[in-house]
N, C-alpha and C positions, 0 to 999 in steps of 0.2 A: 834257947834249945829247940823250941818247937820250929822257929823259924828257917833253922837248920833242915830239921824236919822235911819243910815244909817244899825248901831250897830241892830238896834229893829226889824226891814225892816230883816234883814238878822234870829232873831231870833236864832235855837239850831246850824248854823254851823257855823263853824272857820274858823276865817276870818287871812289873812296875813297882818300882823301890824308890822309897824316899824316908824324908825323916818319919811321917808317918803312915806308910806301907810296904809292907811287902809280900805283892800279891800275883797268883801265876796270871795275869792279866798284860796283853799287850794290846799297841793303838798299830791294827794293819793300816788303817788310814785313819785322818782325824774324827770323822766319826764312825768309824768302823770297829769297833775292839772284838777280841778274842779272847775268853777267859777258859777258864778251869771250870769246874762243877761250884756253886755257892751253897757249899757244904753245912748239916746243921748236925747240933750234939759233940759224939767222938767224932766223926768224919773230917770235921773242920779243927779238928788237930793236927792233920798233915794235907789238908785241901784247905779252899778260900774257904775261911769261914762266912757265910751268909751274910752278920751283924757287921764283918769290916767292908764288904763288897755293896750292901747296902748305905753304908757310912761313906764309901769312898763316890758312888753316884751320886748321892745327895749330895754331896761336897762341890765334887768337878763338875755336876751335869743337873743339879737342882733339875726338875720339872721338864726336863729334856731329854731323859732317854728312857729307851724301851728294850727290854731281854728277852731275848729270841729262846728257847730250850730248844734241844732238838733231841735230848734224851726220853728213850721209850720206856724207861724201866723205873724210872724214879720219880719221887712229886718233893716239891717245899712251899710254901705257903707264900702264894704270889702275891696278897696283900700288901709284905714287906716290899714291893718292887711298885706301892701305890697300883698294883694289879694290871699294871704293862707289862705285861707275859704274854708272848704270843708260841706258841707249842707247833712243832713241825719234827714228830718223833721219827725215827728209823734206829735200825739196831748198832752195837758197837762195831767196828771193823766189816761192815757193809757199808755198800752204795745204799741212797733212798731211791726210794722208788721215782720214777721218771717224771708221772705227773704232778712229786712236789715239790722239785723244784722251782717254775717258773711263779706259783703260787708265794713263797716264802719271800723269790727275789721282789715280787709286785709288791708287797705288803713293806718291807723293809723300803723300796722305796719312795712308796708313800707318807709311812714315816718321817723319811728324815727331808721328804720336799715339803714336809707341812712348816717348818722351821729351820734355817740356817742353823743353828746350835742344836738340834738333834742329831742325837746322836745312837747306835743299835748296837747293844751288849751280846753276844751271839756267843753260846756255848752248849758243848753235847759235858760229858765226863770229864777226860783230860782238855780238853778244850783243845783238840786238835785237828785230830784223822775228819771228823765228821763235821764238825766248825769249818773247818779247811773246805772241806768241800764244798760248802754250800755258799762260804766266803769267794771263792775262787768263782762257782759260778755266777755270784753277784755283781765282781767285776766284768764278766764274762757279758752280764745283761745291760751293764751299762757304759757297754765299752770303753772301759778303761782299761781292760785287757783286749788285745784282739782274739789271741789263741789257747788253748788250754794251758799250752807249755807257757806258755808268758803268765799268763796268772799264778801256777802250781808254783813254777820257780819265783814268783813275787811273796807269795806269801809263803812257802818254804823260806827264804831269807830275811822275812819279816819276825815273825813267829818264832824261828827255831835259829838258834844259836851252827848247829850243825846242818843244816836247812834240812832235814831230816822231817819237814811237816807233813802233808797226805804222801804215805809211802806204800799202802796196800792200793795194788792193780786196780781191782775193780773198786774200787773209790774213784781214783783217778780217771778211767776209763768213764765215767757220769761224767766226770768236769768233760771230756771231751766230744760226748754225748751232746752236753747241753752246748757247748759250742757249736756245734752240725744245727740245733733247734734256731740259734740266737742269728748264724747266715742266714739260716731257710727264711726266717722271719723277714729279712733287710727285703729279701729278695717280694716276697710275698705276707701279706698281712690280710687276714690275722691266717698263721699257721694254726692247723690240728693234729694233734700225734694223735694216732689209732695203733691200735694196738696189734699188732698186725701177727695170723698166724701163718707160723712154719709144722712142719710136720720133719723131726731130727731120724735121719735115717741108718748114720753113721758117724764111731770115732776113729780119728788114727792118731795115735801117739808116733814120733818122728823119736827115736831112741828110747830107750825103756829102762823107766827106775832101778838105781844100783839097790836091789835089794835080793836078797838070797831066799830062795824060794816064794816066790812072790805069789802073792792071792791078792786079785780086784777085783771092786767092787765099784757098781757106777750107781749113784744115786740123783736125782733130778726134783728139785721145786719148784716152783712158781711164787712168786708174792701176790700179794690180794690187796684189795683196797681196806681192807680193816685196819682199824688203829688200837686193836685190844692186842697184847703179844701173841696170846694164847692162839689167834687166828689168824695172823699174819702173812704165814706161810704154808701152804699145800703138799706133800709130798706125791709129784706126777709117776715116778718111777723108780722103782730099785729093783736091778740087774740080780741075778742066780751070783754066787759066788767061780771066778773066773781063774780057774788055776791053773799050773805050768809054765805059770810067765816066765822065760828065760830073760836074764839081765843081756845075757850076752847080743840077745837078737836086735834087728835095727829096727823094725817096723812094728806097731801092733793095728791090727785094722779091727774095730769091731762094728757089726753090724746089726741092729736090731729088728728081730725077729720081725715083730708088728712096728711100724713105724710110728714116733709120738708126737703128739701136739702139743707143739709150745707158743706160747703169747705171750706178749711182754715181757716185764722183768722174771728172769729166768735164771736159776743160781744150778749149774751142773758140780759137783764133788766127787773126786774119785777116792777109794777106802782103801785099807788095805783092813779085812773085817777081823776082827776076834783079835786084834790087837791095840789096848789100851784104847781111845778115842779114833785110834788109826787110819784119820785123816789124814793123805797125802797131799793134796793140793785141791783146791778148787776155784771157781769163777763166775761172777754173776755175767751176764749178758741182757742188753734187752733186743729183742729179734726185729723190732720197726729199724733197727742202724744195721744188718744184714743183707748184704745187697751187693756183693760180690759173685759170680758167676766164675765157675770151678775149671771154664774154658778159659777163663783170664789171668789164670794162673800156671807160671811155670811149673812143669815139672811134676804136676799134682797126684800122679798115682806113679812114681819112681819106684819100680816095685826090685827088691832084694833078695835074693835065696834064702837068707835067714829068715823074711818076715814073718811074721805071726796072725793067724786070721783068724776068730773068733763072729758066728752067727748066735745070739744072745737071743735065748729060746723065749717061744711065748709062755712058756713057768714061768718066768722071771713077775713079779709081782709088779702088772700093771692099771694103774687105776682107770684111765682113760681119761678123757677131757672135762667130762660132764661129772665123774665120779670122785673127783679129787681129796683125799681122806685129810683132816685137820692133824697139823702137826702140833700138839699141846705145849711147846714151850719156845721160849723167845728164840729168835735167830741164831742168837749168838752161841744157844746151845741146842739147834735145831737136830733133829732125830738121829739117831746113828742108825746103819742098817740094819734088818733084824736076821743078820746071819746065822743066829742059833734055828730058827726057823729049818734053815736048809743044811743042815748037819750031811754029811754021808751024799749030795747032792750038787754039785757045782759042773760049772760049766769047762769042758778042756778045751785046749787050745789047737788049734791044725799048727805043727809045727813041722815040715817050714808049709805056706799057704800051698793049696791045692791047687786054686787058677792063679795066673798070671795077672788076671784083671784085680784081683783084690776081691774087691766089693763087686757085688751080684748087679750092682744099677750102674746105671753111669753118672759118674763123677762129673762129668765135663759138665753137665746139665742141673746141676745143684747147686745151692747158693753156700756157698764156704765162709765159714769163720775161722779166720788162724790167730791162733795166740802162740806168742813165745815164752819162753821160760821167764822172762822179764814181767810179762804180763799177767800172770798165773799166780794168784793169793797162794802166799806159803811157800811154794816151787821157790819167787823169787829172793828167799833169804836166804837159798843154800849157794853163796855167795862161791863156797870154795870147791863147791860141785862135785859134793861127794856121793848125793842122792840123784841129783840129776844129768845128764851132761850140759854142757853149756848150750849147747844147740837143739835140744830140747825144743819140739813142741807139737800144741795138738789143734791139729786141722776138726771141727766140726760140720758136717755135712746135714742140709737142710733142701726139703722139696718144699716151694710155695704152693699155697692154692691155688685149685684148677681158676686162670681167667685172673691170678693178681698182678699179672703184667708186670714185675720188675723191671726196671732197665739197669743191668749191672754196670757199672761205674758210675753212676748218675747220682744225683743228691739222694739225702736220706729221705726227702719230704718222698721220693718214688717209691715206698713203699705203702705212702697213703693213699693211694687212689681212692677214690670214692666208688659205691657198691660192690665191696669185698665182703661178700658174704661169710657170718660169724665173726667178724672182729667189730668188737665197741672203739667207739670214739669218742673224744671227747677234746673240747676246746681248752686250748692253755691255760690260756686266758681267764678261762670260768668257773677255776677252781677256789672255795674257798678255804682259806686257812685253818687248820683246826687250832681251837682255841684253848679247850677244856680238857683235853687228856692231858695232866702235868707225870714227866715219867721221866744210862750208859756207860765201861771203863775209860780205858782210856777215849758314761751316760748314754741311756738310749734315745736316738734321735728319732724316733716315735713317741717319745712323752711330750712332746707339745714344749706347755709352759713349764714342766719341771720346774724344779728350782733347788733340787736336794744337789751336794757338792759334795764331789772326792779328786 
């Protein structure tokens, strides 16, 4: 019965069954597995229980492997695993953060070059969305994928019975981050990601949510280098509440009052406020992979009779770069706006826009992020496009710092230059693993002598 259970609970991925297991644990390659969470107590009445997970290592992989966690929110007693637990948290249904990547991929294969028969147990919660990702970028590092899409679709058909494995955008969007990091590397060694800032000046929504009297709301974080959840995340800005959205209209331009500072990983969500959680969609970004130029793009300020134009006052509650106020709880249930705050107070919309230009700056001259409806956490489950239209999407508008020289179409390493005033750097490379915070739902031809095998 439990087993059943157990069977339901795990859902589209494959599980390792035999006479004696049956476990949500799959081999992406021989030493590479993917499991579920190693559940202890009730938990491990419809999750791997802990005692059969450690029974079945000991068994298959005696004194040769090591468990990767990458869950931020939970702990078990890494003893049982002879205390080869190595901790690389980030939140559920997020990307991790940029720089840990390259760190998790070094460590794991260190690992398994130290021994042919090692082998690396790698799991967040479901042992999926976030497994996957970090799975995917490891092939990524040790080319045995070349492209994002070649790994995601590798381990999607590994993993998952429906290949249904990392399906949230911005998850995905890492794996193909870190493949831009793993070229720039071939090309130049050793690569530095810095962190590079933008200053967000403008949004434009390319059709606008089926929703009947619609109120937005934009909210904006940052992620930090803390590994406590409590600290994780910053919140840089939450917009006045934005009302008279018409459904009917094509364009929405908004432009912010004061312009903001963003660096690095960077999560933008739009709200719909005073309704239930009234999350409409959101996206993490990290702004060092930014680097498109708004004149290289067709078509970019196509402006409509209908459109919609919204200047997003300096009310709007913003903290600044230096001031960044702590968001008290894990990502996954990071702040909601505090729209009771602005009661009797919201922002209307110019309907239809007053200039022709749109936006007050010029577009041509700003570095553009476009995401489609595909791309956009949330947006992309409404499959039968009843909230969105299918051709949905939202361009974000970004001015660099005076003197950081982009070259728009050029690698992403062009966003590193050196003496960019206000952005940290730090070497890939030189990052060490976190070991000790134990804590979610659901080959490279620069290693020399390696000797680890996939």
């Amino acid at each position: 019965m439990f087993n059943k259970l157990k069977q339901t609970v795990s859902r589209n991925k494959r599980r390792f069954q035999d006479a004696d297991y049956d476990l949500d644990l799959t081999y992406i390659k021989q030493n590479l597995i993917a499991m579920g969470f190693p559940a202890e107590n009730l938990e491990g009445v419809y999750r791997n229980r802990i005692e059969d997970v450690v029974r079945f290592l000991e068994e298959k992989h005696k004194d040769h492997y090591k468990v990767y966690n990458l869950c931020s929110e939970r702990k078990y007693d890494v003893s049982k695993f002879q205390s080869r637990v190595a901790v690389y948290p980030f939140e559920d249904h997020n990307p991790p953060r940029i720089e840990l990547i390259q760190p998790f991929c070094e460590d794991v294969d260190a690992w398994l070059a130290k021994n042919s028969e090692n082998v690396a147990a790698i799991h967040c919660k479901a042992g999926k969305g976030r497994t996957g990702v970090m799975i995917c970028c490891y092939l990524l590092h040790r080319h045995v994928k070349n492209t994002a899409a070649e790994a995601l679709r590798f381990y999607d058909e590994t993993r998952t019975s429906d290949h249904k494995g990392v399906t949230i955008p911005s998850q995905r969007r890492y794996v193909g981050y870190y493949e831009q990091l793993v070229k720039d590397r071939a090309k130049s060694r050793p690569i530095f990601y810095k962190e590079k800032l933008l200053f967000l000046k403008g949004i434009r929504f390319h059709t606008i949510p089926h929703y009947s009297n619609l109120t937005l709301q934009i909210v904006i974080w940052k992620s930090s280098t803390s590994t406590t959840p409590e600290s994780a995340i910053t919140k840089l800005y939450e917009s006045l509440p934005i009302s008279n959205v018409s459904r009917f209209s094509q364009d929405m331009y908004l432009e912010f009052g004061e312009k903001i500072p963003v660096s690095g990983d960077t999560l933008i969500a739009v709200f719909r406020p005073g309704i239930g959680k009234g999350r409409i969609f959101q996206f993490w970004i990290n702004t060092y992979f930014v680097n498109e130029l708004g004149s290289t793009l067709p078509s970019h300020n196509g402006a409509s009779p209908g459109d919609l134009c919204c200047k997003l006052s300096d009310n709007s509650k913003f903290t600044g770069a230096g001031e960044t106020s702590k968001v008290k709880r894990t990502l996954s249930n990071h702040s909601e706006p505090s729209s009771t705050k602005y009661t009797g107070s919201s922002l209307i919309l110019q309907s239809p826009c007053k200039s022709s230009q749109r936006f007050t700056f010029d577009v041509s001259s700003c570095l553009v992020l476009k995401l489609t409806k595909s791309e956009l956490d949330k947006a992309n489950k409404d499959r039968s496009h009843k909230i969105f239209d299918p051709n949905f999407q939202v361009m974000c508008y970004f001015e660099e710092e005076a003197g950081a020289g982009i070259v728009a179409g050029g690698s992403s390493a062009g966003g590193s230059s050196a003496g960019v005033a206000g952005i940290s750097s730090m070497s890939l490379g030189g990052n060490e693993p976190i070991e000790d915070n134990l804590s979610d739902t659901d080959t490279d031809g620069d290693n020399g002598d390696c000797s680890c095998q996939l």
